[in-house]
Each structure stands twice: as C-alpha cells, then as structure tokens.
N, C-alpha and C positions, 0 to 999 in steps of 0.2 A: 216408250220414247215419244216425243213430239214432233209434228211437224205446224209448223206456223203457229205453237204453241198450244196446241190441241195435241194429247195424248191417243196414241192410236197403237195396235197391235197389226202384225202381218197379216194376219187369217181371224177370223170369227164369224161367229154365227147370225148371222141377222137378226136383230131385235124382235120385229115383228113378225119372221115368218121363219123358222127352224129348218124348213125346208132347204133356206137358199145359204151358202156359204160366200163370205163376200173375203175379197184378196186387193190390198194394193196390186195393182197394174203395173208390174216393175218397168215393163218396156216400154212406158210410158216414160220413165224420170234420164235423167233428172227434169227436164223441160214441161210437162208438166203431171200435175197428180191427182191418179183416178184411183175409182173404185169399180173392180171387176166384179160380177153377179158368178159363182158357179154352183150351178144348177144340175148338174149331174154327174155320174163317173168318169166318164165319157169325156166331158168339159174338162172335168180334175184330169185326164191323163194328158189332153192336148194343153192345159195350162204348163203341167209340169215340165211337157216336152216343149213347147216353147219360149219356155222360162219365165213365162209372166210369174209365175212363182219361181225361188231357185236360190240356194244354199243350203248346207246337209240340214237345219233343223229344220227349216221350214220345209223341205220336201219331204222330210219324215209328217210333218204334225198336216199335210195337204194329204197325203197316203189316207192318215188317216181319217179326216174329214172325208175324203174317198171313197173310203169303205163303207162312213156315215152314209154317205149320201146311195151309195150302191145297197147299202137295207133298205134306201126308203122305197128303190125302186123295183127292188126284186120280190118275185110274184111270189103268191100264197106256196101253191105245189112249184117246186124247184128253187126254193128258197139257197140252199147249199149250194146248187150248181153256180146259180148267179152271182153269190157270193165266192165263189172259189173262181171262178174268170175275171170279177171284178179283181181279185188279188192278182192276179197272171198278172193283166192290161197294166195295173198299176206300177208292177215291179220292173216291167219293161222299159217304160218310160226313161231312167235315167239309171244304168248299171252299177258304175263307181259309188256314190254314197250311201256308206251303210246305212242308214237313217231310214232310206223309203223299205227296205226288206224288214230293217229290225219294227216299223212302226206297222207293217202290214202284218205280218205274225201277230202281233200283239192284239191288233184288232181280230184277227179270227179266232185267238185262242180268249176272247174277251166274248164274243159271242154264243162259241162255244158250247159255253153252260146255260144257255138260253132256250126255255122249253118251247115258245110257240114264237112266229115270226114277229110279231107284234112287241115281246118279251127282249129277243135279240136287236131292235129296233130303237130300242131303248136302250140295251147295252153300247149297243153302237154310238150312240150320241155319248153317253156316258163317256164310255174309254177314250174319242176325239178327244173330246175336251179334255181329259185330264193328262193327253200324249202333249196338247198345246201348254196348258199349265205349268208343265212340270218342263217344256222344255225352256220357259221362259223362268221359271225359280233357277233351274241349274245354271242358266247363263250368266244371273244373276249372281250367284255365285261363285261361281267359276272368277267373273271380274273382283271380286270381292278378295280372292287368295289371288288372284294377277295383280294387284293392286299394291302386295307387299313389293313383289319385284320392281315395281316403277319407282317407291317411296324411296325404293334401296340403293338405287341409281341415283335418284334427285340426294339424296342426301351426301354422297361420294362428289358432288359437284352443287354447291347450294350456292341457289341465288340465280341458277342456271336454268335454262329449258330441257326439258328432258325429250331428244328428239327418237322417233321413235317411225321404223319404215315397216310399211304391210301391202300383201300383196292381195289382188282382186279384191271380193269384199267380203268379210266375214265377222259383218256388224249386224245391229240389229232385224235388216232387211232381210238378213241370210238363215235369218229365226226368227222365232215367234216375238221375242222383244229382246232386248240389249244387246245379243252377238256374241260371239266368243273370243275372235282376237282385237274389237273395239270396247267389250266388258269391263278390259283392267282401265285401257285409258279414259272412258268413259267415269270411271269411279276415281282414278285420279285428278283428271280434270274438278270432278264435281265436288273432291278434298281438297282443292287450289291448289295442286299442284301443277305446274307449270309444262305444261305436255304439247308438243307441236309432230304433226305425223306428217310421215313424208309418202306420199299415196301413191303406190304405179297407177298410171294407165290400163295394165292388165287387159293386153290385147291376146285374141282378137274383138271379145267384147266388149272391151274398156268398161268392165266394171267397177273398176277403180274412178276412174274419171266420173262416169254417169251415175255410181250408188255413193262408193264409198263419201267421195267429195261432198254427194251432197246430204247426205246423214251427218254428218261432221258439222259442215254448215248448220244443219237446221240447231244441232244442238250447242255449237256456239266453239267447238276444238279450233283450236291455230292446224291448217292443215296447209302443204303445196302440193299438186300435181304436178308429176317426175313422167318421164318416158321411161318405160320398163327396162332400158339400159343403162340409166343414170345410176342404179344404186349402186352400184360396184365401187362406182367414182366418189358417189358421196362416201361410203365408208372410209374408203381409201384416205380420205382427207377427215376423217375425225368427226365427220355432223349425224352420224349415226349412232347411238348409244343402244338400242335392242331393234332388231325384227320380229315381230312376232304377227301369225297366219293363224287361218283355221284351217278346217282340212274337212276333207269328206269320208273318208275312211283312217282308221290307225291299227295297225294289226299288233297282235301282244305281245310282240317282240319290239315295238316303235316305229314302225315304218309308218312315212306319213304323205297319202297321196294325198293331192292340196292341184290347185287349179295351175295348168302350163305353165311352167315359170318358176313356182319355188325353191324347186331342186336348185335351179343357176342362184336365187338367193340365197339358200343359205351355203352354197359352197365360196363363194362371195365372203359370207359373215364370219365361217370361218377360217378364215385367209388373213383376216381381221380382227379376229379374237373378238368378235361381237356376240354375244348370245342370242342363238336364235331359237324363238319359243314357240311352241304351236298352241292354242287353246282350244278345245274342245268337251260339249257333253259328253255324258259318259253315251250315249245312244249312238255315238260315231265309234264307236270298239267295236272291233270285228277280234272276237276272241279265237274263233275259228283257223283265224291265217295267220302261219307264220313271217313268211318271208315277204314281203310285200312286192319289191321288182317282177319276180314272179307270179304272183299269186292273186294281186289285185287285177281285178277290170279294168282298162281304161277307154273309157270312151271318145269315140272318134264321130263327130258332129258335120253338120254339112260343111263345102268349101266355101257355098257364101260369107259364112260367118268372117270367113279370113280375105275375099276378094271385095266385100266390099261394107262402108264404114254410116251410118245415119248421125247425123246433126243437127245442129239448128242453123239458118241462115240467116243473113245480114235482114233478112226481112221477116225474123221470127216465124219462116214455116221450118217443118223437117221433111229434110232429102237424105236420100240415099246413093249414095256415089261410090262407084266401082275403080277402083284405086290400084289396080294392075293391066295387062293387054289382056284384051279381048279373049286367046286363044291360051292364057296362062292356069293352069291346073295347079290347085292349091288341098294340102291336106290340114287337118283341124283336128289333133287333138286333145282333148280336152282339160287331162292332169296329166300330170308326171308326180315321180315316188321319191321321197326323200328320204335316204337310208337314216336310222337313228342313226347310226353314228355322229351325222352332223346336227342333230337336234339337241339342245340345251336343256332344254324342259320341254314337260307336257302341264297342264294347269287341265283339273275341272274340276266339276264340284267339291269332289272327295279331295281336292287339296294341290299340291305340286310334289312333282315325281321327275326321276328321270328317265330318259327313252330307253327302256330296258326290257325286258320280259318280268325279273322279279322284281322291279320298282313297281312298275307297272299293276300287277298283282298281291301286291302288296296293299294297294290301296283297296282291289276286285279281290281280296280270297275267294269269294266264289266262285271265280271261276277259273281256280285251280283245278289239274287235268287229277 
C-alpha cells in the first residue's frame, strides 16, 4: 500500500544493514509517520507489547523477525537456550492472537534442521521473510474472494454506494500489506466500485479513528468516523449494507475473537439481517479450540489505556488527557468472542466458508482430527 504515494510494507529488513528490522511507528499516526529501528528481541517484544506494531498478521510476521533477530544475537555455546527464551519472551507479549504462537513455532521448527549457529542464522532470516511474504500474498487474496461479496451487493442496488461498517482496524497496518477486513474493499474500491466505510472510533484506543481513518485516506476510500455506539443506529435505519472485521484468533468450530466490541456489532447486524463477515489469513486458525467463550485468552491491558485519550491540539502538539476522576478504577479488556452463530462468513485465502467446523475444514482437510 501507499502512503503519500510511496509504496511501503509494515515490517522489513533494512536495505543496507540485515541486522536492523525497521516497523512503521503505529503510535505515532495518525498525526505523524515514522520509522522505527528494531534492533533486537528484546526491542521486538517491547514494540509488540506496546503496539508500536499490532494486529494478528503483523504480530505474527514481528515474532518472526524476533526470532530473526534473537539468532543474530544468541551466543556460539547456548545457541538453543537463547533461542528457546527468545520464543517464551515473545509469546508472552500478547496472548489472544493466534498469529504470534503459530509464527514462533514456525521459526523454531524452521531452524531446527540447522547444523551449526551460523546455518540456523540463515534459516532464520530465510523463514522471517517468507512468514512476511506469504502473509501479505494471503491478504491479498483473501480481498480478492471478499471482493465477490461487495460486487454482490453493488449489484442488488446499482448506481448506489455500497456502505460498508468495520470495527478497530484490520487493514493493511494490522499486516504486513493489504489487511484482511480493508482487502475486499480495497479491491473493490480499486474495481470502481463504489464503496464508502463507516469507521468506529474503537475505543479505548481508537484505532479506528487514528489507523483505520487514515489508511483509507491515504488510499483514496470514501470513509466517516462514527462513535462506537452509532452502528446499531446506522443499521437500524438502512446505511449499512455488510460489517465486516478481522479478528485475532478463530477456533474450528467459528468462534471469532476480534478487538472489544464486535460481539455488540454483530449482534446489532443480526437484528438487522445484515451480514456480518470476518476476514482473516489462514495463520489466525487456532485449530486446536473448540469452543471459543471458553477456551480463548483474553487479554486484559492497562487501565490507562481506558482513563485517559492522546491527540492533537489546536496548536498541532500531542497531549495526553485524563478523561475520568482522579480516584476512578478502570478495567481494559482487550477482545471479546463472537459465537459463529452470528458470523455470516469467514473469507481467506482458500476462499469463503461459513462459520462452521465442517465448512470450515473443508477448505483445511488437514487438519481433520
């Protein structure tokens, strides 16, 4: 994707020096847009934890640059050890999204077959790269089969905008390039179809406001920012045609954990007989769990996050203001689980399915039990 009409990826390798991994500074934007250096595992686990990186692919394909960068640092004798705690430190970092576990496996079992440090060092860089690769092909096409569902819509109403509401942000910032519930409208927009998104806020970090909004922008979507209460209302009155989210885990029965808030959206949609779609790589299956309410982690983040809000001021600095009393205790958790029941579809690479176990598996026979 672009910003200011310069092609850029979330994560990559430094041109000139292998060593250093550079990350857009998410907590910098919307207002303004850096580039972060990380330079060791260490760095990669406090990035993860505090979100300067952050959504399920990109904390999958930063795992893995993590690991990369934990070969370069770990010593001749104890090569293993240091590698097997760089995987711990990593996977702690953020619980909920399958992505950081399935991309830390991946790297160890990547190295694995690696006869001398020097050898797995090189596998390391290797597997990084191709965990970022392959999460931005899948994205890509994932929006590519989302892309029929939009056409399907515009066409039931031509001539019309096709409005379309999503929660926090699960565009290309949330992965390594295109996103998975900005994917379809990204490729419809880019087909001229006529696409306008209705953006939450997606408090309490208004990622909706401060990412989504402005990825949209940079690439040119008809977008408005809503308050995370407004959708219920916009449905209700007809300006909603699909919801569709990503999500950070989806267990093989369809359960779909997704950022605080989705759950009230789609019980909202369907109230409404709206479809509501989740998109995701296949790298967010958690084939493992069935029941999700149950069985998923959810992560419970500081109370700052929820007492107090950063912006931009009338004089173009950023402040940070404390928007409850002094003496007010706040909890912050970070997803809630959306039964398939109320999911519509699932979209990713392998195609579109519905929230089922054998839909589901249908597309994965592998990983029939």
């Amino acid at each position: 994707m672009k910003v200011n009409g310069k092609p850029y990826r979330t994560i990559w390798l430094n041109e000139g020096n292998d060593r250093v991994v550079q990350v857009i500074d998410q907590l910098k934007l919307p207002h303004a847009f850096e580039i972060a250096d990380v330079l060791s595992v260490a760095d990669m686990c406090r990035a993860i934890s505090n979100m300067t990186v952050r959504g399920a692919g990109l904390i999958g394909a930063s795992a893995g640059f993590g690991m990369y960068l934990a070969s370069r640092e770990a010593p001749e004798q104890g090569f293993h050890d240091f590698m097997r705690q760089a995987a711990a430190d990593l996977k702690a970092t953020r619980p909920t999204a399958a992505n950081l576990a399935w991309a830390v496996e991946r790297m160890l079992g990547a190295i694995a077959v690696g006869t001398t440090p020097a050898h797995m060092r090189q596998l390391a860089r290797d597997a990084a790269v191709a965990i970022a690769d392959e999460d931005a092909e899948h994205c890509w096409r994932l929006g590519e089969h989302g892309l029929a569902l939009i056409a399907a819509i515009a066409q039931r109403k031509p001539g019309q905008c096709v409005n379309i509401l999503t929660h926090c942000n699960a565009g290309w910032l949330a992965f390594v390039d295109f996103g998975s519930a900005t994917a379809p409208i990204y490729a419809a927009h880019d087909a001229g179809i006529p696409v306008h998104v209705w953006v939450d806020e997606t408090r309490p970090r208004n990622q909706g406001a401060s990412l989504t909004a402005w990825e949209l922008g940079q690439h040119g979507v008809p977008h408005t920012l809503i308050a995370d209460n407004a959708g219920g209302h916009l449905m209700q009155h007809g300006l909603v045609d699909m919801v569709i989210t990503g999500t950070d885990r989806v267990t093989r029965n369809g359960d779909v954990a997704n950022k605080i808030g989705t759950y009230l959206k789609a019980l909202a949609a369907r109230d409404n007989g709206i479809p509501m779609v989740v998109a995701l790589p296949s790298s967010t299956f958690d084939f493992t769990l069935g029941d999700g309410i149950a069985s998923i982690p959810i992560e419970e983040r500081g109370a700052e996050e929820v007492r107090f809000v950063s912006g931009k001021t009338s004089h173009s600095g950023i402040e940070t203001v404390q928007i409850c009393p002094d003496t007010t205790p706040a909890r912050n958790w970070g997803f809630d689980v959306t039964p398939a029941r109320l999911v519509t579809k699932l979209i990713c690479e392998r195609g579109i399915c519905d929230a089922n176990e054998a839909a589901i598996l249908a597309l994965f026979p592998q990983e029939r039990e």
